[in-house]
C-alpha positions as CSV (number, residue, x, y, z in Angstrom):
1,X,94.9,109.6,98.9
2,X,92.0,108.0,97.2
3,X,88.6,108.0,99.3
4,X,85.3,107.9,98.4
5,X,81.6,108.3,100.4
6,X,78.7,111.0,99.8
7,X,76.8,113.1,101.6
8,X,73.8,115.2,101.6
9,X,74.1,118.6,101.9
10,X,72.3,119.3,105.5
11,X,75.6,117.3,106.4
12,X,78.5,119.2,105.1
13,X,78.9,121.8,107.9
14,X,79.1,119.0,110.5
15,X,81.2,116.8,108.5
16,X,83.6,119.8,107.8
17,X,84.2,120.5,111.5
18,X,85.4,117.1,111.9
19,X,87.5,116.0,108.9
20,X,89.6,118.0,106.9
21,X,89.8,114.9,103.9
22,X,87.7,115.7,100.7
23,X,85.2,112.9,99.9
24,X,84.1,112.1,96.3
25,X,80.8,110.6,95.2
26,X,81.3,107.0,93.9
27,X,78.7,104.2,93.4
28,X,78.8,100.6,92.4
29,X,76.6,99.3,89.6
30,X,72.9,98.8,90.4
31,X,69.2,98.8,89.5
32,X,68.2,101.5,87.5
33,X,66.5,104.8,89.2
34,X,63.0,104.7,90.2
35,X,60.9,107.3,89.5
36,X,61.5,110.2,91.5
37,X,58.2,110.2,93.4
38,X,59.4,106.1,94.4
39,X,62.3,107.7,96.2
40,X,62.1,107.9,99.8
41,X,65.3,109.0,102.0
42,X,67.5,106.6,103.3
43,X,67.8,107.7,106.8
44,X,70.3,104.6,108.5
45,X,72.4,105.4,105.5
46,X,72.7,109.3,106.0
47,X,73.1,108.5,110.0
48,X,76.1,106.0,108.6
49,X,77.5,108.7,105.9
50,X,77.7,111.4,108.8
51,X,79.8,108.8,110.7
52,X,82.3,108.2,107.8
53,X,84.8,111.0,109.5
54,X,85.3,109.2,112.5
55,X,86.2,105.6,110.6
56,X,88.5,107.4,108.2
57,X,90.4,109.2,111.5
58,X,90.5,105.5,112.6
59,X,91.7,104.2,109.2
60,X,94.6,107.7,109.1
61,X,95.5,106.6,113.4
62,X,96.3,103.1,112.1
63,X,98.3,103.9,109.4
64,X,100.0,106.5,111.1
65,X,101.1,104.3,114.1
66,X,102.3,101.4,111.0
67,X,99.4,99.4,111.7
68,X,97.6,99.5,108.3
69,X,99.4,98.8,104.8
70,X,96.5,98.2,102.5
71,X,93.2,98.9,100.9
72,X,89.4,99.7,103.0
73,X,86.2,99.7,101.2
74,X,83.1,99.8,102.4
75,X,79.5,99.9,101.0
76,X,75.9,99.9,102.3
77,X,73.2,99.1,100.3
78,X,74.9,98.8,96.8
79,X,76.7,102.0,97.6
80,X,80.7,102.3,98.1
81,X,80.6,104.7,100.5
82,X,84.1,104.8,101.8
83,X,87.2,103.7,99.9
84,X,91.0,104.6,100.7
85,X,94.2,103.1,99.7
86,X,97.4,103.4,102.7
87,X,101.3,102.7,102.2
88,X,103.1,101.2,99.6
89,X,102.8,98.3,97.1
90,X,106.3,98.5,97.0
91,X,108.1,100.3,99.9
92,X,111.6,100.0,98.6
93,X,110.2,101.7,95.3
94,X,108.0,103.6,97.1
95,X,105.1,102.4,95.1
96,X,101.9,103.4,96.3
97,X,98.8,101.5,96.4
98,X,96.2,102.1,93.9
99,X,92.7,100.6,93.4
100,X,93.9,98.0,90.8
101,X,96.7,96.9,93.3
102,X,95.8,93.3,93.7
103,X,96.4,91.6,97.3
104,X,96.5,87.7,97.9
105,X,93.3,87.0,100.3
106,X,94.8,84.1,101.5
107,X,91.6,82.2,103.1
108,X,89.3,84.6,101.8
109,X,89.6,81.8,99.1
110,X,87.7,79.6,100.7
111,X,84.4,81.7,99.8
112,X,85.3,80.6,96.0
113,X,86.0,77.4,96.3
114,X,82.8,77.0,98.4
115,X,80.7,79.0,95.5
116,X,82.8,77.1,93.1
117,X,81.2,73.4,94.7
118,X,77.9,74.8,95.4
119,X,77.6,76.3,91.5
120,X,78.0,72.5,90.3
121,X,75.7,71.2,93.5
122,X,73.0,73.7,91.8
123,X,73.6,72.0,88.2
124,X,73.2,68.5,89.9
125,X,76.7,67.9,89.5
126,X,78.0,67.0,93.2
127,X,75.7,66.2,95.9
128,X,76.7,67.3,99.3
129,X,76.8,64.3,101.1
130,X,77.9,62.1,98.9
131,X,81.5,60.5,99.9
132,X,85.0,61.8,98.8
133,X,85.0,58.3,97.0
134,X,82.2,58.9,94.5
135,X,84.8,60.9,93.1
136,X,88.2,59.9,93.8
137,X,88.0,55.9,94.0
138,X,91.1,55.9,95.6
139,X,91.0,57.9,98.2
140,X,91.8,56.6,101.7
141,X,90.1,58.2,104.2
142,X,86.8,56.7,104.5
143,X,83.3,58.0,105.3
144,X,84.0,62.0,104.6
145,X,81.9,63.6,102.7
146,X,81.8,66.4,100.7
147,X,79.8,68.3,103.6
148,X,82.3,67.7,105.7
149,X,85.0,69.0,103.4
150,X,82.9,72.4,103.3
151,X,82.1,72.4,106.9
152,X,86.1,71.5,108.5
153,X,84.6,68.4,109.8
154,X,86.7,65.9,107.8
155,X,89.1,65.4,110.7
156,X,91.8,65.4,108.0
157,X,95.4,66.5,109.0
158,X,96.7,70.3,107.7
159,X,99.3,69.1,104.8
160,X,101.0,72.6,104.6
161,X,103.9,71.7,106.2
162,X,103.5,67.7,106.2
163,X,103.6,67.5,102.5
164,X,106.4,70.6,102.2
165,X,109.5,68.6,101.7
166,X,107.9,66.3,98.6
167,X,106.2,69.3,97.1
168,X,109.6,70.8,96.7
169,X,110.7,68.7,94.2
170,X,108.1,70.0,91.8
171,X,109.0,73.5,90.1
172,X,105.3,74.5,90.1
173,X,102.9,71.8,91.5
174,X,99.2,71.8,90.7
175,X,96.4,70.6,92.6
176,X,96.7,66.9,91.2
177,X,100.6,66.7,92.0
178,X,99.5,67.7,95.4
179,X,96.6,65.2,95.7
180,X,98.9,61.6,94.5
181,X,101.5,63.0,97.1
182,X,98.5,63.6,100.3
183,X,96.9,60.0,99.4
184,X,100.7,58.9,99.6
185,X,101.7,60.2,102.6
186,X,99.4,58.1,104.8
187,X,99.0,61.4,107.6
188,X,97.4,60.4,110.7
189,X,93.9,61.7,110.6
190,X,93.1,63.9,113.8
191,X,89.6,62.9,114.9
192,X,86.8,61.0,113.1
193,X,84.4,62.5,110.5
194,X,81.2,64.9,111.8
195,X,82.6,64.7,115.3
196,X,84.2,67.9,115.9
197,X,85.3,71.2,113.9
198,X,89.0,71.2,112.4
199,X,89.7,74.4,110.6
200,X,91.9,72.6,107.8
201,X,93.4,74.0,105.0
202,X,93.6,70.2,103.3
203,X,89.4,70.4,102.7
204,X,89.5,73.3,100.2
205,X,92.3,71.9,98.3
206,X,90.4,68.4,98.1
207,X,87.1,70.6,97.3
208,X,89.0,72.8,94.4
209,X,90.2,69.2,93.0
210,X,86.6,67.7,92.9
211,X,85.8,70.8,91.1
212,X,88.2,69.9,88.6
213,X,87.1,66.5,88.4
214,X,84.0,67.3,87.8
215,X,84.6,70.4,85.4
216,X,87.1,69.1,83.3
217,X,89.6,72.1,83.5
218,X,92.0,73.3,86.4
219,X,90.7,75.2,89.1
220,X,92.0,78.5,88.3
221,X,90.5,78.3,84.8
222,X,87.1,77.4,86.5
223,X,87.3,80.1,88.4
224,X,88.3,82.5,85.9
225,X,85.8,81.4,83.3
226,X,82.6,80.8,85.9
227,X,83.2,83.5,88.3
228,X,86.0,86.1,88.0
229,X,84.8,86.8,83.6
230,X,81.3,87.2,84.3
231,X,81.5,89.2,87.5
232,X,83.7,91.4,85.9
233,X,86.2,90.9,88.5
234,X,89.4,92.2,85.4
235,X,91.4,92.5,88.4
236,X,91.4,89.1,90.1
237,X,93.6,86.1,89.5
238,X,95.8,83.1,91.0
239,X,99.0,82.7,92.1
240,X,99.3,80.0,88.9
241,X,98.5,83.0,86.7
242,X,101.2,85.9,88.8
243,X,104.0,86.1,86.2
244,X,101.5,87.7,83.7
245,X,100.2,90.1,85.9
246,X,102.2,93.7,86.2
247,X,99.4,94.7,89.3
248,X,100.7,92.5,92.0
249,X,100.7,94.1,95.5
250,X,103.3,91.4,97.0
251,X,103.8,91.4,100.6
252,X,106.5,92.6,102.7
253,X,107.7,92.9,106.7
254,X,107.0,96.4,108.6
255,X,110.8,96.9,107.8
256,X,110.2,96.5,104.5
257,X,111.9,93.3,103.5
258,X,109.9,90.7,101.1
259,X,107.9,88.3,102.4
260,X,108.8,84.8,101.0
261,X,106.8,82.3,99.0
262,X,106.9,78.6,98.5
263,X,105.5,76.1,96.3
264,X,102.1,75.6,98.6
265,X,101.4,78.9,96.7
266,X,100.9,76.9,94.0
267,X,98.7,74.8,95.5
268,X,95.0,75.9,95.1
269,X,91.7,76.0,97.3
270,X,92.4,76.9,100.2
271,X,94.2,80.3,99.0
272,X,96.2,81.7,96.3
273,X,93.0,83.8,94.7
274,X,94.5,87.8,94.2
275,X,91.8,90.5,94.3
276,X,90.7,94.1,94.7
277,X,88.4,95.6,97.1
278,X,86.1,96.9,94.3
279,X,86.4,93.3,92.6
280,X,85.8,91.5,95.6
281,X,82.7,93.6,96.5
282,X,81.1,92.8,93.2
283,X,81.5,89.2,94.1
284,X,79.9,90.1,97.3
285,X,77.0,91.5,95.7
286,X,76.3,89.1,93.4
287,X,76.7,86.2,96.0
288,X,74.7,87.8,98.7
289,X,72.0,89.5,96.0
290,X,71.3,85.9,94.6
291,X,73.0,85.8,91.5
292,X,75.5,83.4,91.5
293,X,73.5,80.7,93.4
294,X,70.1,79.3,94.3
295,X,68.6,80.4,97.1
296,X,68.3,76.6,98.4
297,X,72.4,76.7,98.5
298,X,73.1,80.3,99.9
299,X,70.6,79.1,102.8
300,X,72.9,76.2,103.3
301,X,76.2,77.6,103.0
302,X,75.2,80.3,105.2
303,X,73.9,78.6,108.6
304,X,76.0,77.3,110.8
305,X,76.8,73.9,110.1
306,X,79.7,72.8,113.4
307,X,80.2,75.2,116.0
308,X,83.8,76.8,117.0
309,X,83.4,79.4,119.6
310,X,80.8,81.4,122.1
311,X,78.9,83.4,119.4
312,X,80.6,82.0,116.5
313,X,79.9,78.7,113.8
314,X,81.2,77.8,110.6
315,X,78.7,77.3,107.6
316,X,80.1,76.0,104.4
317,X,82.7,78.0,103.6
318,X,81.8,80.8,105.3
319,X,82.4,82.0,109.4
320,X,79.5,83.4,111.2
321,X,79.2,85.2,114.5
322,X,75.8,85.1,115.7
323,X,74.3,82.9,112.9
324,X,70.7,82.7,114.7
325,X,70.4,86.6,115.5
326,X,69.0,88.1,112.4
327,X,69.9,91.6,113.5
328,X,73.8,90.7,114.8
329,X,74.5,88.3,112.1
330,X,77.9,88.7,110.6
331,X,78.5,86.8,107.5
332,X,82.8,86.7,106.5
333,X,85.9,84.9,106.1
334,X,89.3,86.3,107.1
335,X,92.8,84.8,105.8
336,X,96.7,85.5,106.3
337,X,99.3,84.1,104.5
338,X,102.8,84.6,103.7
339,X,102.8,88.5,104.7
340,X,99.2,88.8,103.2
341,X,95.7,89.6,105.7
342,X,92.2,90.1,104.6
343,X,88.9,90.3,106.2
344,X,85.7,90.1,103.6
345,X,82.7,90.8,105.9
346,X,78.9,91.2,105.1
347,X,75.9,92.0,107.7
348,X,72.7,91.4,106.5
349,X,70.7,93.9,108.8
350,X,72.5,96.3,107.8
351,X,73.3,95.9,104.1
352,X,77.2,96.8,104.6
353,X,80.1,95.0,102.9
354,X,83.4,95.6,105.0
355,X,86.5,94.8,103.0
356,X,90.0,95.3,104.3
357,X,93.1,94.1,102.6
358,X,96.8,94.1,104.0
359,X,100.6,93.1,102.6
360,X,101.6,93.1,105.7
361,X,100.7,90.7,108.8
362,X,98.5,93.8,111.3
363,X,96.0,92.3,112.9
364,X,94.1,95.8,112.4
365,X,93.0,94.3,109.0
366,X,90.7,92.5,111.4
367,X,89.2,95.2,113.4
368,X,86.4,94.7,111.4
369,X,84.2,95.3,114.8
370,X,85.0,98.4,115.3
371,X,84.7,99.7,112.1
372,X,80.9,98.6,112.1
373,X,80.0,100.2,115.4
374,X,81.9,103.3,114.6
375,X,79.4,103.6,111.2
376,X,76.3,102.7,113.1
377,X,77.2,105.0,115.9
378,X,74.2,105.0,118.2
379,X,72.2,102.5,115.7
380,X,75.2,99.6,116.8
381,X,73.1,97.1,119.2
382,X,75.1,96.8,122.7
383,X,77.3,93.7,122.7
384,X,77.3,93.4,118.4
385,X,81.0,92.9,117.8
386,X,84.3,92.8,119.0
387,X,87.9,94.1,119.0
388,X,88.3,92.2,116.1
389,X,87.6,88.6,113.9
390,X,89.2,85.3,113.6
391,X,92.2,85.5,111.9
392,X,91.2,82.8,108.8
């Protein structure tokens, strides 16, 4: 068992009469020390570290009962404070799970290929509402921009299982087989542009093939050289780039049978990024710490831009549940695919990252809610969250 949170000592006795788990000290990278006489006590994040027992009883209940496969971390201002690794990589092996086990986060791609389009909007390299035509001539759906793309307001069919049968015929397709085959297939489109929210896994894959338009290079390269290489992120990769990799947490059934692929794994955008927990969270950092992009583009990527649900909008590239409450906001993306669940969550007011991971299909991935309140504990505002998240 691998889990890691710190506490002070006037803690330890009360801790100790509720968990039996030892607990190492861990921390992400950050700002160097201030002085000593800077320091002031942190007293939301000692309340939260006292809680840590009762998420990890959760976390052991959930496993226990073969609801939880995967990998939990979870850090609060800069600060991993709980991290734990359940089940197998490989369950006919019996391989266990380790830290550099890397998951497929499905949807979660969508956060990259939205960071991806805003990077090159920031070097004045795509403009957001400019039409899909400024950059493919020949495409033949008319007034959809790239806004639209972001936002799921394209009213553009899914192609997943449309575009199936022709996909098969390539060994490997990449992002611009896909593309002459989706302008080909003349699909139906399901409601004019800007008039109502689609969730839509055909808008990434257009957005990660104006990125390589623009760029020059194929989308898993960009995002290897522009995000995953300077991040750090040694751990994080694409389905193109699989047969390399010897750290591949593949996905398998609760009876432990494979999962099976296809060739939309191939296909790029909308998923098919592999990741870590601790990888992921220094992507969270740096994206929600200002350093991947202007503060002009997190603003906008980070608002709601169409509305889905009571409570809950869709910015660009991002979900939100309670986008205009400063203290409830909830900032994430969640994705399943092919045996694979993940849930990348980060609330503001509270400077915590939640980050599950799953090779299996639990919905407890997405119990996201729940883990929240349980830190807070009597901090949690009445109301804040529920059982659990959208499942993309």
């Amino acid at each position: 068992m691998y889990k890691i949170f710190t506490v002070s000592l006037g803690l330890v006795l009360s801790i100790m009469l509720v968990s039996f788990y030892p607990f190492k000290q861990k921390t992400v990278e950050s700002e160097p020390d201030k002085p000593k006489n800077e320091i002031k006590p942190n007293y939301k994040l000692l309340s939260v570290k006292k809680n840590l027992p009762l998420i990890d009883s959760a976390f052991q209940a959930w496993h226990n009962n073969n609801h939880l496969n995967g990998a939990v971390l979870v850090a609060m201002n800069g600060e991993i404070i709980y991290e734990d690794y359940f089940g197998y990589s490989n369950p006919v092996l019996k391989t266990k799970i380790q830290p550099n086990s890397a998951f497929q986060i499905a949807s979660v791609s969508k956060v990259f290929t939205s960071v991806a389009v805003l990077m090159l909007k920031d070097r004045g390299l795509i403009r957001l509402d400019d039409s899909i035509q400024v950059y493919f001539p020949d495409f033949p759906y008319h007034n959809i921009t790239v806004r639209h793309l972001l936002s799921h307001q394209s009213g553009l069919p899914n192609y997943v299982y449309a575009l199936l049968p022709k996909l098969k015929e390539y060994a490997a397709p990449n992002n611009s087989d896909w593309y002459n085959l989706f302008i080909q297939s003349k699909l139906k489109p399901l409601s004019p542009p800007g008039k109502k929210f689609h969730y839509c896994n055909t808008n990434y894959v257009l957005l990660a093939c104006i990125v390589e338009k623009i760029s020059g290079i194929p989308f898993n390269d960009f995002l290897s050289k522009e995000i995953f290489q300077p991040l750090n992120m040694k751990n994080s990769f694409t389905f193109r780039d699989i047969n390399s990799k010897k750290n591949v947490c593949w996905a398998y059934t609760k009876k432990g049978k494979p999962e099976n692929t296809d060739v939309n794994d191939f296909i790029l955008g909308d998923k098919g990024i592999f990741s870590t927990p601790s990888d992921l969270l220094r992507f969270s950092l740096a994206l929600h710490g200002g350093k991947i992009l202007s503060e002009e583009s997190y603003v906008e990527a980070t608002r709601a831009q169409a509305h889905e649900t009571d409570n809950k909008d869709y910015g660009l590239g991002f979900r939100l549940k309670y986008a205009s409450d400063s203290l409830k906001k909830d900032i994430y993306h969640n994705g399943w695919w092919h045996g694979y669940r993940s849930a990348f969550h980060y609330i503001p007011a509270d400077d915590i990252h939640i980050i599950m991971l799953s090779n299996q299909l639990d919905k407890h991935v997405y119990y996201t809610g729940i883990v929240r309140e349980l830190l807070l504990g009597s901090l949690a505002e009445a109301g804040i969250s529920q059982s659990r998240d959208d499942e993309m």
